[in-house]
TORDRENRO-718911 format. One record per residue: residue number from 0; residue in three letters; x negated, y, z of N, C-alpha, C in turn. Coordinates in steps of 0.05 Angstrom, whole numbers, plus 5000, padded with zeros to 4 digits. Layout:
# residues N
SITE | NUM | ALA | X | Y | Z | X | Y | Z | X | Y | Z;
...
END
This chain:
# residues 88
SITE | 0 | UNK | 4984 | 4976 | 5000 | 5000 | 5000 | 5000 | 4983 | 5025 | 5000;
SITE | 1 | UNK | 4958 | 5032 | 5015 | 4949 | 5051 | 5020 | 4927 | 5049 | 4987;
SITE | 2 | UNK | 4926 | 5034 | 4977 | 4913 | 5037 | 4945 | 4933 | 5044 | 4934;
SITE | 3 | UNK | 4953 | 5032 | 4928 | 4980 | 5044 | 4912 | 4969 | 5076 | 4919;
SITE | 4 | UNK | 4972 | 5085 | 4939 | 4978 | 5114 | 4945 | 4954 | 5122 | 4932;
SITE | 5 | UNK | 4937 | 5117 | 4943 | 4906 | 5132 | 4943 | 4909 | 5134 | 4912;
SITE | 6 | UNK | 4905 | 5116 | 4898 | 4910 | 5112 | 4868 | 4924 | 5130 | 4854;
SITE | 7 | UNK | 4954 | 5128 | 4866 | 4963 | 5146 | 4852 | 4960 | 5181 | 4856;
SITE | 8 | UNK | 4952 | 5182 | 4875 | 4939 | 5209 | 4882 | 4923 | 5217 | 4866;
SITE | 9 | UNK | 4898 | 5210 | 4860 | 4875 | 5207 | 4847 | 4886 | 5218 | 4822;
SITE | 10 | UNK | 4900 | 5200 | 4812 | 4915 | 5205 | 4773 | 4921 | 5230 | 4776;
SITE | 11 | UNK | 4941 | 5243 | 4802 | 4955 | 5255 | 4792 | 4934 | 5285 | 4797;
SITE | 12 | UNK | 4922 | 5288 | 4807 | 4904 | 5301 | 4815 | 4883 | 5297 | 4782;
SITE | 13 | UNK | 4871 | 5276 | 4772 | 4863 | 5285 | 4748 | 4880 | 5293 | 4722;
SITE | 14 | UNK | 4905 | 5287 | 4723 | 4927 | 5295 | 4710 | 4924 | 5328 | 4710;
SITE | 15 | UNK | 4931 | 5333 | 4741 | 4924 | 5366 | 4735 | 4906 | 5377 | 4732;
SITE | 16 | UNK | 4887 | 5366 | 4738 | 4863 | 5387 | 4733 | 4859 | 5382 | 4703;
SITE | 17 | UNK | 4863 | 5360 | 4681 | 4862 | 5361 | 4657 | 4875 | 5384 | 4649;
SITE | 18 | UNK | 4904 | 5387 | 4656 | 4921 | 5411 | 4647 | 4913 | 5437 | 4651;
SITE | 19 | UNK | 4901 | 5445 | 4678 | 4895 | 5465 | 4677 | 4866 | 5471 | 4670;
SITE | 20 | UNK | 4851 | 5454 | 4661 | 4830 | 5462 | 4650 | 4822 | 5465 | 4623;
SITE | 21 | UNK | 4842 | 5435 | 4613 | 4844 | 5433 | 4586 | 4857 | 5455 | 4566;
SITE | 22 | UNK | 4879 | 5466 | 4575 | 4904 | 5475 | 4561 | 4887 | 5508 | 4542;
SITE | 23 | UNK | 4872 | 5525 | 4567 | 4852 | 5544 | 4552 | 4826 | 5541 | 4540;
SITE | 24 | UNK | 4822 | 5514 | 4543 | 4801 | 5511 | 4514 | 4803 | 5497 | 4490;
SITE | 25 | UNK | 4830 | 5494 | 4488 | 4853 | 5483 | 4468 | 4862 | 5498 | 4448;
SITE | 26 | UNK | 4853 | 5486 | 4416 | 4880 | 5509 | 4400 | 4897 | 5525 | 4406;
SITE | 27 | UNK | 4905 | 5543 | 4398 | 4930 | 5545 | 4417 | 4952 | 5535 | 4396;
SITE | 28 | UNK | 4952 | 5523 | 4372 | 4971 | 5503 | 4357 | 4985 | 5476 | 4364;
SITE | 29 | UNK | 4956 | 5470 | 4393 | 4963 | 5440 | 4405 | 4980 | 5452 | 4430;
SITE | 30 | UNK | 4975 | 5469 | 4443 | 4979 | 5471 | 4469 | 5009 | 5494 | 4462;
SITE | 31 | UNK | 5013 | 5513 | 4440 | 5036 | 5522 | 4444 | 5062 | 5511 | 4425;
SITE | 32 | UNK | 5047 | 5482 | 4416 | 5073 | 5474 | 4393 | 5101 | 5457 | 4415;
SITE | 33 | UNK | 5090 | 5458 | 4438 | 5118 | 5455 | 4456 | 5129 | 5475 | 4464;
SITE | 34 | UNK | 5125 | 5492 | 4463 | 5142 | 5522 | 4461 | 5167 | 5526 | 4453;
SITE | 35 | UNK | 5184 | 5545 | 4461 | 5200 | 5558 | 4446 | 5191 | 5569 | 4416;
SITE | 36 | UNK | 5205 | 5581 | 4402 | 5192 | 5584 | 4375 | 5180 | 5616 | 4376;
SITE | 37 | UNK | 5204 | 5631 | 4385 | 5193 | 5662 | 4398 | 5171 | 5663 | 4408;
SITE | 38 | UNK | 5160 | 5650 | 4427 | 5135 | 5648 | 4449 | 5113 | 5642 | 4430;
SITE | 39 | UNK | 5125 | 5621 | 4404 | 5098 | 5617 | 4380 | 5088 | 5632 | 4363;
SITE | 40 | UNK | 5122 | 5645 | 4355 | 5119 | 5675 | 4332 | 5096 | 5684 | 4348;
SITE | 41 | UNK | 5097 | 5701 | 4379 | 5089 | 5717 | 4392 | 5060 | 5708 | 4392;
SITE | 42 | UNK | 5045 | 5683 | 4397 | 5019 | 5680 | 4400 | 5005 | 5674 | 4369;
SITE | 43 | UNK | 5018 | 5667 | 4351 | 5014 | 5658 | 4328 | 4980 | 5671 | 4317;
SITE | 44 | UNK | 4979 | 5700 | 4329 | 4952 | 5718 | 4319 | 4931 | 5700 | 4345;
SITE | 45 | UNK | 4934 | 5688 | 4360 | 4921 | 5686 | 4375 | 4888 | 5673 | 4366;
SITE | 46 | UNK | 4867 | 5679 | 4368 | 4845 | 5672 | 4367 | 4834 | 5634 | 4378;
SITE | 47 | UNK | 4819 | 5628 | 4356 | 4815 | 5594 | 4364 | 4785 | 5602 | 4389;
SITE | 48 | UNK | 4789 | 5585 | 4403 | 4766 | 5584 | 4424 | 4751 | 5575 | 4408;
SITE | 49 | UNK | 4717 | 5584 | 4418 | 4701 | 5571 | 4402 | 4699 | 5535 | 4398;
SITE | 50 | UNK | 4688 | 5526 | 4382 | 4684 | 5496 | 4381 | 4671 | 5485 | 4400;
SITE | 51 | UNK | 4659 | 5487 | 4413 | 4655 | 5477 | 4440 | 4675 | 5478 | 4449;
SITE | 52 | UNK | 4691 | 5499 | 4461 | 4705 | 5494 | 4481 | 4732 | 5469 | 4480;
SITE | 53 | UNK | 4740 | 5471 | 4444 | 4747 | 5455 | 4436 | 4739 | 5423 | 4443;
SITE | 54 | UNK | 4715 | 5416 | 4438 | 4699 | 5392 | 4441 | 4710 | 5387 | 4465;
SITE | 55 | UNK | 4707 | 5404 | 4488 | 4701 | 5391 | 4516 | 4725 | 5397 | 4521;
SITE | 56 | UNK | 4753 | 5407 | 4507 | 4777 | 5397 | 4525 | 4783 | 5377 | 4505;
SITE | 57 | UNK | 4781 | 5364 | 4488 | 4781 | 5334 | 4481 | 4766 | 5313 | 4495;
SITE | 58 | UNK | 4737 | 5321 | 4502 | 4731 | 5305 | 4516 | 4739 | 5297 | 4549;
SITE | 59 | UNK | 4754 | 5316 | 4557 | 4767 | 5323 | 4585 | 4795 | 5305 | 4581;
SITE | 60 | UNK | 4812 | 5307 | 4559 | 4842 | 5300 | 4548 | 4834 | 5266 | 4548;
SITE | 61 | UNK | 4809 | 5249 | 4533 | 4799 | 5234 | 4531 | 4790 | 5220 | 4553;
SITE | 62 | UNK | 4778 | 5229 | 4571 | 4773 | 5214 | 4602 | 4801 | 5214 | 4624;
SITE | 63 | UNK | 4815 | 5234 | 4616 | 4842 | 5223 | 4630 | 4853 | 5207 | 4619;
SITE | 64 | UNK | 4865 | 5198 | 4602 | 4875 | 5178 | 4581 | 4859 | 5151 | 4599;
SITE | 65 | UNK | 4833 | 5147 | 4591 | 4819 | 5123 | 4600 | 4824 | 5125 | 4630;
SITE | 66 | UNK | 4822 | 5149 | 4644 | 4826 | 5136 | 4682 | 4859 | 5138 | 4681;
SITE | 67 | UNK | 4881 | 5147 | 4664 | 4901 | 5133 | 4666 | 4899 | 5104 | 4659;
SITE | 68 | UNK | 4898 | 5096 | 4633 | 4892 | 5069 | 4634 | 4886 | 5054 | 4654;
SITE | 69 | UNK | 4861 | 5065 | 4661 | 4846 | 5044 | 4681 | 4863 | 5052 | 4707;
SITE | 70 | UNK | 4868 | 5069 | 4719 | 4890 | 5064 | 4743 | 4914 | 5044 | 4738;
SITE | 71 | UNK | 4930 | 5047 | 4712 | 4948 | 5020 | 4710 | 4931 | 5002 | 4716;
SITE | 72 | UNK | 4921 | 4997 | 4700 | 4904 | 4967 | 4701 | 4903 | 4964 | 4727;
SITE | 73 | UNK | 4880 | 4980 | 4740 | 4878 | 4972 | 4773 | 4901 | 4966 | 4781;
SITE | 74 | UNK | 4923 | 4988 | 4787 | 4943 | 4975 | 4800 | 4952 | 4949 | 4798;
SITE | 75 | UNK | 4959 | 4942 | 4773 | 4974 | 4930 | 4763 | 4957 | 4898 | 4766;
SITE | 76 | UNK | 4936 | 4898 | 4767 | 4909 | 4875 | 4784 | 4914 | 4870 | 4813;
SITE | 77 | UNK | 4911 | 4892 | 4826 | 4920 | 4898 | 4853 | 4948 | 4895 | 4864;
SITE | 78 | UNK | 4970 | 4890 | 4841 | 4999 | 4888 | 4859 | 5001 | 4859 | 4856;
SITE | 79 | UNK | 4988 | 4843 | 4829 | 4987 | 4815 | 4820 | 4976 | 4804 | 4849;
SITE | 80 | UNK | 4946 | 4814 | 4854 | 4932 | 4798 | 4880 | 4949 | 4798 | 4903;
SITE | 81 | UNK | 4957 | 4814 | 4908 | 4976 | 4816 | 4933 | 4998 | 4807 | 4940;
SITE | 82 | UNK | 5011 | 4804 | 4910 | 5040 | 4785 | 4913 | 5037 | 4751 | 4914;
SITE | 83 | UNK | 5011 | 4745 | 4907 | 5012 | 4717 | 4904 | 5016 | 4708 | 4881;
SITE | 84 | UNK | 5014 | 4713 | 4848 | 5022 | 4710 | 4828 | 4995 | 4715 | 4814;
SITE | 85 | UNK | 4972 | 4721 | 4823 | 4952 | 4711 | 4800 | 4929 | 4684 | 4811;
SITE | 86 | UNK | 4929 | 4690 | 4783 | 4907 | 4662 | 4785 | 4881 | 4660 | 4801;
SITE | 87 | UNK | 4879 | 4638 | 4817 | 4855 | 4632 | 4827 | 4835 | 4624 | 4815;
END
């Protein structure tokens, strides 16, 4: 139980920090095409961050993806061991 938690803490905690770190070194094509359409007209002049900054919020978007993954996985190893249903 206290991995369940800890675990999911963890995600959600790199969850946000992807968002708020990721979101301004992002197109703003990726990050405002969930918008209203007004809010898009309105940024539409907006300037691309340079390519770096680009790079490294893909590579930021990219390591959350994999420690989501890998937290399912864990869990999902971790609720098998505990219930009695995997293999010895």
């Amino acid at each position: 139980m206290r991995t369940t938690i800890l675990t999911s803490l963890v995600l959600c905690a790199v969850e946000f920090l992807t968002i708020v770190l990721a979101s301004p070194m992002a197109r703003p094509s990726l990050v405002l095409r969930f918008l209203p359409e007004d809010i898009r007209a309105a940024a539409k002049d907006h300037p691309d961050p340079p390519k770096w900054k680009q790079m490294i919020a893909h590579i930021l978007l990219g390591m959350f993806l994999l420690s989501f993954i890998g937290g399912i996985l864990f869990l999902g190893f971790d609720g098998l061991k505990h219930s009695g249903m995997a293999r010895t």
